[in-house]
N, C-alpha and C positions, 0 to 999 in steps of 0.2 A: 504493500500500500504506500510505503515512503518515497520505494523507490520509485513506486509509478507519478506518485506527485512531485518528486525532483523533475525525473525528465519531462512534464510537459511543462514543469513552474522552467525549465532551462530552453525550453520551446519557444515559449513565452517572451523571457525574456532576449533571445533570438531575434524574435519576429520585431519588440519595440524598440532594439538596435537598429534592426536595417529601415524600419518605416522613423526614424527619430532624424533620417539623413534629409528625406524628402521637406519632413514636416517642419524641419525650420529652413529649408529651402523658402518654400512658399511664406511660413512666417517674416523671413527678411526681405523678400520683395515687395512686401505688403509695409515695408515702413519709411516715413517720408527722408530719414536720410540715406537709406541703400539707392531708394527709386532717383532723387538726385543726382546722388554721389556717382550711381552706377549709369548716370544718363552723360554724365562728363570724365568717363573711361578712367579714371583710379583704380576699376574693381566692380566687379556683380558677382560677389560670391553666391551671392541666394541662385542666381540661373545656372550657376557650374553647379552649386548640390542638388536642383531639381534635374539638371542635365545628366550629373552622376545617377544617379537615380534609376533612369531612363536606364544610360549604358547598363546598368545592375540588373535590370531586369533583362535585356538584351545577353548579358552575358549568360545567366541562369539557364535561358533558353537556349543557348550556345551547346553549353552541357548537357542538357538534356537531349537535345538530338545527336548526338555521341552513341547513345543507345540504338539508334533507330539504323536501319539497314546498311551502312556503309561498311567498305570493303577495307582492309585495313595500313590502308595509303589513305584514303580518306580520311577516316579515323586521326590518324597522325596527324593531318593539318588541321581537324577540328579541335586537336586539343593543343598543337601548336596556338589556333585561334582564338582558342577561349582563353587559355593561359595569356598569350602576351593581352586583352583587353581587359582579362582581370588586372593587370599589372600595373597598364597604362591610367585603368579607371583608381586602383589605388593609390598607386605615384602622386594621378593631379588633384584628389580629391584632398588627401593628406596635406598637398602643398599649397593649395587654398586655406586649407581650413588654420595651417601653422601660418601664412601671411596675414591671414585677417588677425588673428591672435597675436603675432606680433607688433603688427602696426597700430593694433587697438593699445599696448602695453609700453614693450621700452621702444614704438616704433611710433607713438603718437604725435610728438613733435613735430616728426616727418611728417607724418599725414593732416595737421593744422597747416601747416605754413603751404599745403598743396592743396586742401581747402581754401585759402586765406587768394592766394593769386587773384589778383583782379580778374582777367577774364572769366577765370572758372567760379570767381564767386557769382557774379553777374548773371549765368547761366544758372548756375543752383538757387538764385532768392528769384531769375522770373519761375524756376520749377514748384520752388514754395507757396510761391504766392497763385497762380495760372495754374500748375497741375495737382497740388496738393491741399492746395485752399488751406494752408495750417492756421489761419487768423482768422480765416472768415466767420466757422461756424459758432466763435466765441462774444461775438457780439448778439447774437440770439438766444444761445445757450445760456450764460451770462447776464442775459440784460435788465434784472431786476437785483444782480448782487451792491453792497457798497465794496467802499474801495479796498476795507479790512478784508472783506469776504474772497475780492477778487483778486488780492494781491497773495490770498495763503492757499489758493486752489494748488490742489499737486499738480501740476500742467509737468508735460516735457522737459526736455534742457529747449529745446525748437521754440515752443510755445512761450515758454518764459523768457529765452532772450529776443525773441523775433516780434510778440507780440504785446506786449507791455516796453517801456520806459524804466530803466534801472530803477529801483528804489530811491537811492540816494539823492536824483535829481527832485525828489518832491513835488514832483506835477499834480495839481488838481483833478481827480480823477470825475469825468463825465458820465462817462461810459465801458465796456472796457476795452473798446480799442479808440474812444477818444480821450486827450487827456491835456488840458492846459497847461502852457507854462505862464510860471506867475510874473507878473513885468522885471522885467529889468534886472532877471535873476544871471550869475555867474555860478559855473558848473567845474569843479575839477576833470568831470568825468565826461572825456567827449561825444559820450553816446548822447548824453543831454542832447546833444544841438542836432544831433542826426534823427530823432524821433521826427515823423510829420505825420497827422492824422488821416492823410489819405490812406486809403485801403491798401494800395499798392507799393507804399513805401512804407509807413511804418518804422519801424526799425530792424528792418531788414538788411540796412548796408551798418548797422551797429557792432560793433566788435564782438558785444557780449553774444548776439545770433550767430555771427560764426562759432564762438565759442562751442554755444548752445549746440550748435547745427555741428560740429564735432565730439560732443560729449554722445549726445545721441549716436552718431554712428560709434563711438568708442564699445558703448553698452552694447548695442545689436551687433556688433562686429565679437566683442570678448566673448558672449553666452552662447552666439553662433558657431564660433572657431572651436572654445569649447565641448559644447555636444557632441558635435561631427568629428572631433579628436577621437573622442573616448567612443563613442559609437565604430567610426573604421578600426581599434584597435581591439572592442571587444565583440565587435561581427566575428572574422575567422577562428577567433579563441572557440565562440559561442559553438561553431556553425564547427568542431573539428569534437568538441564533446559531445555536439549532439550526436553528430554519426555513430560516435564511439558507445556511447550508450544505444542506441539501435543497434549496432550492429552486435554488444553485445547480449541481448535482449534474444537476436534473430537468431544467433548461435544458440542460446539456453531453449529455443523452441525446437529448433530443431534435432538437439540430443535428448529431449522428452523423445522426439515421435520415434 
């Protein structure tokens, strides 16, 4: 009874290895600074691990027709075939998943100051604003909070440096994406003077929004790189016990008969 619920709890846990590769594939392209980030060529990891993915499945099938009627020349290059695209899909998947992880860590420096570029900033705040609406829906959502209420909402690093006015400039707050400056005030902090209450600027060209807008990829980049480390290293661990237990399963049935 124990043993039968190791091996399917080792099944199990198998099966939420290889589907953990996809599923934050898709989780990372669904977030406004991969879809950015990855729309001005730094990187799309979330489309290489939904891509791996694919090949994964691609290969599975590889091997499985292995079985099927070939002659044993054939045979030979199908498993020359599967072997080098398991290799291939391991190698880039791996080497994705340790770039995003290191650039999110001791590589982030690098990856602000290649955020930071004017032109590529330019192209990521019209993506914020035009494809990802990250300000928009908070003047509706929002619109009956005060300024206490709306300045301690958990929002994003995006949302909070792109969509609000730093604290420290002390703007009167109207609404929450409008917000006065009071006459005649001087600001140490030059985002002050970059805020403007049109919709489309905002403070978007704000330092703290790039910041923002790098913290955020930092997050979805470390927890991404993360999973898919530990997922590709403990897939064929998984996927080498499970055999091992069926196969010794298949043996013990067959010295009964």
């Amino acid at each position: 009874m124990i043993e039968s619920i190791a091996k399917w709890l080792l099944i199990l846990i198998l099966i939420t290895s290889i589907i953990s590769i996809p599923a934050t594939g898709v989780w990372l392209v669904y977030q406004p600074g991969e879809v950015c980030l990855g729309e001005n060529q730094i990187g799309n990891p979330g489309q290489v691990y939904i891509m791996s993915s694919i090949f994964t499945i691609m290969t599975i099938c590889c091997f499985s027709l292995r079985e099927c009627n070939f002659n044993r020349r054939q045979k030979k290059q199908m498993n020359i075939t599967c072997v080098g695209t398991g290799a291939v899909l391991f190698v880039g998947t791996i080497y994705m998943a340790v770039y995003t992880l290191i650039q999110s860590t001791v590589g982030f420096a690098s990856l602000e100051r290649q955020i930071s570029q004017t032109e590529r900033w330019m192209d990521i705040e019209h993506c914020l604003y035009k494809d990802k609406e990250v300000c928009a829906h908070l003047q509706h959502k929002y619109a009956d909070d005060t300024r206490d209420q709306f300045v301690n909402r958990n929002f994003t690093h995006i949302q909070s440096g792109c969509c609000k006015p730093p604290v420290e400039c002390n703007f009167n707050f109207s609404s929450p994406t409008v917000w006065i400056e009071p006459n005649n005030s001087t600001y140490s902090n030059s985002d002050c003077y970059k805020w403007d209450n049109d919709p489309k600027k905002l403070c978007y060209n704000c330092q703290i929004c790039k910041l923002g807008f790098a913290q955020d990829v930092k997050k979805a980049w470390t927890i991404s790189g993360a999973i898919v480390i530990i997922s590709m290293l403990m897939t064929p661990v998984l996927a080498i016990l499970s055999i091992r237990v069926f196969s010794k399963e298949e043996s013990g049935y067959n010295e009964l008969r």
